[in-house]
N, C-alpha and C positions, 0 to 999 in steps of 0.2 A: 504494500500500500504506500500510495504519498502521503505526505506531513502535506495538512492544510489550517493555516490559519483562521479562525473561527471564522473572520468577519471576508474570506474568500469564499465566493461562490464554485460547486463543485460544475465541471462540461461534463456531459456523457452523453456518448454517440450509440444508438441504438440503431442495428443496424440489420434486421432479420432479411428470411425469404421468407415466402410464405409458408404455413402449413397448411398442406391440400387437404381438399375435402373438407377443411374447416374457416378457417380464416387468408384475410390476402397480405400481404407484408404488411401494408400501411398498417392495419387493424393489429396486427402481431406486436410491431413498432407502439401505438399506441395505448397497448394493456399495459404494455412493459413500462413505457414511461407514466403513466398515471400510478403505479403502483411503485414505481421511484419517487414523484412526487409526496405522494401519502406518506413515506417514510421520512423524507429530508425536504424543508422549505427551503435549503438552500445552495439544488441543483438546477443547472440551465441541463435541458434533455433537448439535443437536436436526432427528431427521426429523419433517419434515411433510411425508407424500406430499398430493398433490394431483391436482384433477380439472378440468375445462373447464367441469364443468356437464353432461357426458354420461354416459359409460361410465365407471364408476368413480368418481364420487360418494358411493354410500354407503361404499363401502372408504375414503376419502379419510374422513367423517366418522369412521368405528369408529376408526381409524387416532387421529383427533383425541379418542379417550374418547369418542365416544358409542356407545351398546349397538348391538351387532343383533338386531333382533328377527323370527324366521322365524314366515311366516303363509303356509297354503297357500291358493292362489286361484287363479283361471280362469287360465290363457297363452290367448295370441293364440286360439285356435280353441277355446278352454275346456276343455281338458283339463288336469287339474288339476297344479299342481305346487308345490314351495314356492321362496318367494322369500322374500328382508327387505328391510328399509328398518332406518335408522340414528334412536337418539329418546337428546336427552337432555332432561328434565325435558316442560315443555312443547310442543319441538322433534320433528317428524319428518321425515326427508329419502326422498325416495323417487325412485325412477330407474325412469322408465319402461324402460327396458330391460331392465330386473330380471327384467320379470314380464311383459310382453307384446313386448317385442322381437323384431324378427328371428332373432335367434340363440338365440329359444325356440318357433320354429315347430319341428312334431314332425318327423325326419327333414328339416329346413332346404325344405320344401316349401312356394313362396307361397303365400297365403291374399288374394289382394288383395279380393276383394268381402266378405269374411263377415268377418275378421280384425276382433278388438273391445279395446279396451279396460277391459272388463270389471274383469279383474285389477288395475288400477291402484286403478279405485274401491275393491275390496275390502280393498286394501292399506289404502289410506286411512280407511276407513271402520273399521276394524279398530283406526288409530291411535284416530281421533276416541273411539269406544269405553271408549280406557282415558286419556284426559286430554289429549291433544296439543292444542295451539289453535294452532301456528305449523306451517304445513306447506308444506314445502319441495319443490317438484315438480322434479326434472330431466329435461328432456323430448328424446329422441335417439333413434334407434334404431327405432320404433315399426316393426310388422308390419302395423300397420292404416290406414285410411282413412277413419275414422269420426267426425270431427270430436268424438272425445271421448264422443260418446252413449254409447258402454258404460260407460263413466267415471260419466256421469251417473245412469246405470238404475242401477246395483251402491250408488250414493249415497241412491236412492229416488226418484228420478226417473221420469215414466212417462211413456212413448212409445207412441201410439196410431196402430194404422191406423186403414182408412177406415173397417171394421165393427167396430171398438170393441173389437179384437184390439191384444195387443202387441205391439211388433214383436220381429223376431227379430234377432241380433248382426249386427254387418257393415256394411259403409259404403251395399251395395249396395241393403239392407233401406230406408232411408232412402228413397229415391224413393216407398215409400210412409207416409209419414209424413204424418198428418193433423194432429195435437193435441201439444203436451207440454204435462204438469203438472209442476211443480215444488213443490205443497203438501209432499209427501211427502221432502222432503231431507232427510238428517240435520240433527237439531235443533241440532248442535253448531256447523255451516258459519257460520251466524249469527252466534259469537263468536269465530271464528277467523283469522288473517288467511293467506293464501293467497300464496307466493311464487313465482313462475314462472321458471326457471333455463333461459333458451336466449339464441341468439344469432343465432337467425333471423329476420327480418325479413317472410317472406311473410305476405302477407294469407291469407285463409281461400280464397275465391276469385279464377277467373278465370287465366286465362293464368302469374301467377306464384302459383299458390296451390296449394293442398296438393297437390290430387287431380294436376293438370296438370305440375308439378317433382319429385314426390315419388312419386306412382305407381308409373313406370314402375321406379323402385328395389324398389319391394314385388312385382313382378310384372306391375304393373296392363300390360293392351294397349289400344291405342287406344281401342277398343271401351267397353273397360273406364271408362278415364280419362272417358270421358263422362259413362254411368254413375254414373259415382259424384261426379261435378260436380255432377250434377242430383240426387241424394239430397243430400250438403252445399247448396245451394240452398237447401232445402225444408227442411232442420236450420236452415241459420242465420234462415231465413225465419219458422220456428216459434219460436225461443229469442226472437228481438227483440220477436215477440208475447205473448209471458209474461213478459217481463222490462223491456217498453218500449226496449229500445235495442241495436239493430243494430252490434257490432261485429264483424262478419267481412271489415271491411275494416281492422280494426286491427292495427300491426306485430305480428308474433309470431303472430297468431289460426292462421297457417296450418303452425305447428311441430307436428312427430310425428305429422303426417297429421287434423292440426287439432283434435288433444289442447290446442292452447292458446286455438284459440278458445273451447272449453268452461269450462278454466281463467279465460280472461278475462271473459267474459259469463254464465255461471251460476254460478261460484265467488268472481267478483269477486277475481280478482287481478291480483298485482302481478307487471308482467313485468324482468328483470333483468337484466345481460351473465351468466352462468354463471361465468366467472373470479372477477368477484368477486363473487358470489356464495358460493361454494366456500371464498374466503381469508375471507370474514368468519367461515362455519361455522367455520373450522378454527382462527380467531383469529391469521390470520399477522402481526398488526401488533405482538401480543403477544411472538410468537416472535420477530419479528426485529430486540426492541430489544437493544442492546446489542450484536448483530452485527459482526463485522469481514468478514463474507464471506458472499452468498448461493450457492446453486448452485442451477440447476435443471435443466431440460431434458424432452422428450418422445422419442420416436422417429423424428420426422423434424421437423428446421427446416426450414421451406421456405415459403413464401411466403402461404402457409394460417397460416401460426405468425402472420404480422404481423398477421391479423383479428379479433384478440382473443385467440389461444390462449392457455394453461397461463401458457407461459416469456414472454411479452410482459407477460402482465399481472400473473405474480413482478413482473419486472423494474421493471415502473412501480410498484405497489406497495413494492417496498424504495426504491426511488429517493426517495419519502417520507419514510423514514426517513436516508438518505444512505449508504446503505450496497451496494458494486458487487456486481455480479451476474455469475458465468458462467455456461455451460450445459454440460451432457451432452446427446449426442443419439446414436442409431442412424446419420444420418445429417446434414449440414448440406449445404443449396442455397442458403443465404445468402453473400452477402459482405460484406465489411469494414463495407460502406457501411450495409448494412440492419443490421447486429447493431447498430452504434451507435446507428442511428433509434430500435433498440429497446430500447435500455439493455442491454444486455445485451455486455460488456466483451470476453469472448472466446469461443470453440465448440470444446469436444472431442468430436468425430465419432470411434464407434467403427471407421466405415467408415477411417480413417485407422491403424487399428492391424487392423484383419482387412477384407480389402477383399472378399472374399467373403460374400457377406448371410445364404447361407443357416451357417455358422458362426460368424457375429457373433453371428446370433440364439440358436445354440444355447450361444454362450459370454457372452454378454452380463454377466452377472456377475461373470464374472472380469475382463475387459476395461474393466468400469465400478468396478474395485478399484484396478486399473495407473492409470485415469482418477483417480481420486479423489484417489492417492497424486500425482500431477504436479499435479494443482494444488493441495494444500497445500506442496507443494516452491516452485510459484510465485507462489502468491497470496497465503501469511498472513505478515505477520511473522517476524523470525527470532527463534526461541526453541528450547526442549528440541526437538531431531530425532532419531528416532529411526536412521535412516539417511540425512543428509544427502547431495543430489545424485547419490541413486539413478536409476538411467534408469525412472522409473516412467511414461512413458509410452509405454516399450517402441518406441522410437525412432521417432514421428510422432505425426500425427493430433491434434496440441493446437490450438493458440490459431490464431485466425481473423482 
């Protein structure tokens, strides 16, 4: 701990992801700091929710000041709906999940062969439009298999069959694929620079590529997964031809159903970890100078957290700064050993104060207020308390 003089006020950066299926970062961030409040009048709490780079991205940017801006465009199977993306100034962030995800297929029904990207383009092409030149792709989620080509067509892209027909959406259309032009891209792509926000590593194809790992999560059946191998083939086969250079063996090409190989090779971008990615948007280096204490946390620590998630790469991030870190979680599978690998000092699991999932979930807030108030009791400095050495952690479930 630091020595704080009574009459200094404590910073502390609250810095979560969300926990799914229950609360969104912001809301996470906000239990936490309400239940630091309660314990100490004499903390400044800045939230900055945060995001991985997937799901909750753009909330993660709004959150940080930038606007949202709602545009309605194709979903997964093209039926129309709105979504946003996040813009401040030249900046626009955009979450393919938003707009073509799984969780926007109509009535949650797979779409593996025809499911497009379509929407994402439109989103994008919507920014380009009104000024954006840095555009922020968060790629997760995706209901399709299309290596991107609706992304590209929606951009002005053309895809040709064999008879001089365009093709139609879907991963599956692809096996007839004769020609792409690319004269036709928005003229804006030119002066733009393209950031690609994931943390996947698949190639485009083959064995650990899109259609093959990824499929069978969309729906795809064996049958299928071939299928649509042999369309992405003949996609990446035609782009290397209009663009001189083949990467669909390049890390990442093969994220959100090889949404990135498109990103990489027609958009010419840049591909990034998602975490930080997300802390730069949000400016966390900013936030957490002066800090005497981080918090973060997701929904579940567990051994998925170590590969870069949310709370790992808080952690290394403030550790920059010098400044310790805890977590909030839904849950912790970590022990002593791993939290330290990860900078990350101690773990308050709600499972330790309601050991039942499905009322943690429904109480999580309150549970994440008791949490907030136990660790300003243990982790800041002693100054003004509001109730000192209250049981505010409702007797369990803190430090790791």
């Amino acid at each position: 701990m630091t020595d704080q003089r009574p009459d200094q006020r404590v910073r502390v950066v609250v810095a979560p992801d969300k926990f799914k299926g229950s609360l969104r970062a912001a809301d996470v961030a906000a239990a936490v700091a309400a239940g630091l409040r309660a314990e100490r009048d004499d903390i400044d709490v800045a939230c900055v929710p945060i995001a991985d780079g997937g799901d909750g991205t753009v909330d993660a940017a709004v959150a940080a000041g930038y606007q949202r801006v709602e545009v309605e465009a194709p979903g997964p199977t093209g039926q129309p709906l709105k979504a946003g993306y996040a813009r401040r100034a030249e900046i626009g962030v955009f979450e393919l999940a938003e707009v073509v995800g799984l969780n926007r297929l109509p009535g949650g029904t797979p779409a593996p062969l025809t499911a497009s990207t379509a929407g994402l383009g439109v989103m994008i092409r919507h920014a380009l439009d009104r000024g954006c030149r840095h555009l922020v792709l968060a790629l997760g989620g995706s209901a399709s298999t299309d290596g991107g080509a609706g992304m590209i067509q929606a951009l002005g892209g053309r895809l040709w069959g064999p008879s001089g027909e365009e093709l139609p959406p879907g991963g599956a259309a692809l096996v007839d694929l004769a020609a792409v032009d690319l004269d036709g891209l928005h003229p804006a792509l030119a002066a733009s620079r393209v950031v690609v926000a994931s943390d996947v590593e698949n190639p485009l194809l083959g064995p650990s590529g899109a259609a093959a790992v990824y499929g069978p999560q969309k729906g795809a059946s064996a049958g299928d997964i071939v299928l649509l191998e042999r369309g992405l083939r003949r996609w990446a086969d035609a782009v290397a031809g209009a663009t001189g250079a083949d990467l669909s063996g390049a890390a990442g090409a093969g994220a959100a159903g090889g949404t990135g190989f498109a990103a990489l090779a027609v958009l010419h971008g840049e591909l990034h970890p998602g975490i930080d990615l997300v802390l730069d948007l949000v400016r966390f280096a900013e936030a957490v100078e002066g800090a005497a204490l981080v918090v973060t946390g997701e929904g579940s620590l567990d051994e998925q957290s170590l590969q870069g998630k949310a709370p790992v790469g808080v952690a290394r991030a403030a550790a920059r700064s010098g400044v310790p870190v805890v977590a909030v979680a839904g849950r912790c599978l970590l022990d002593e050993g791993d939290l330290e690998r990860a900078g990350i000092r101690a773990a308050y699991p709600l499972s330790a104060l309601e050991p039942d999932l499905r009322r943690s979930m429904i109480d999580a807030a309150g549970l994440l207020e008791r949490i907030g108030a136990r660790i300003a009791h243990e982790w800041l400095p002693a100054g003004t308390a509001r109730s000192p050495g209250r049981d505010a952690g409702g007797g369990g479930g803190g430090r790791a």
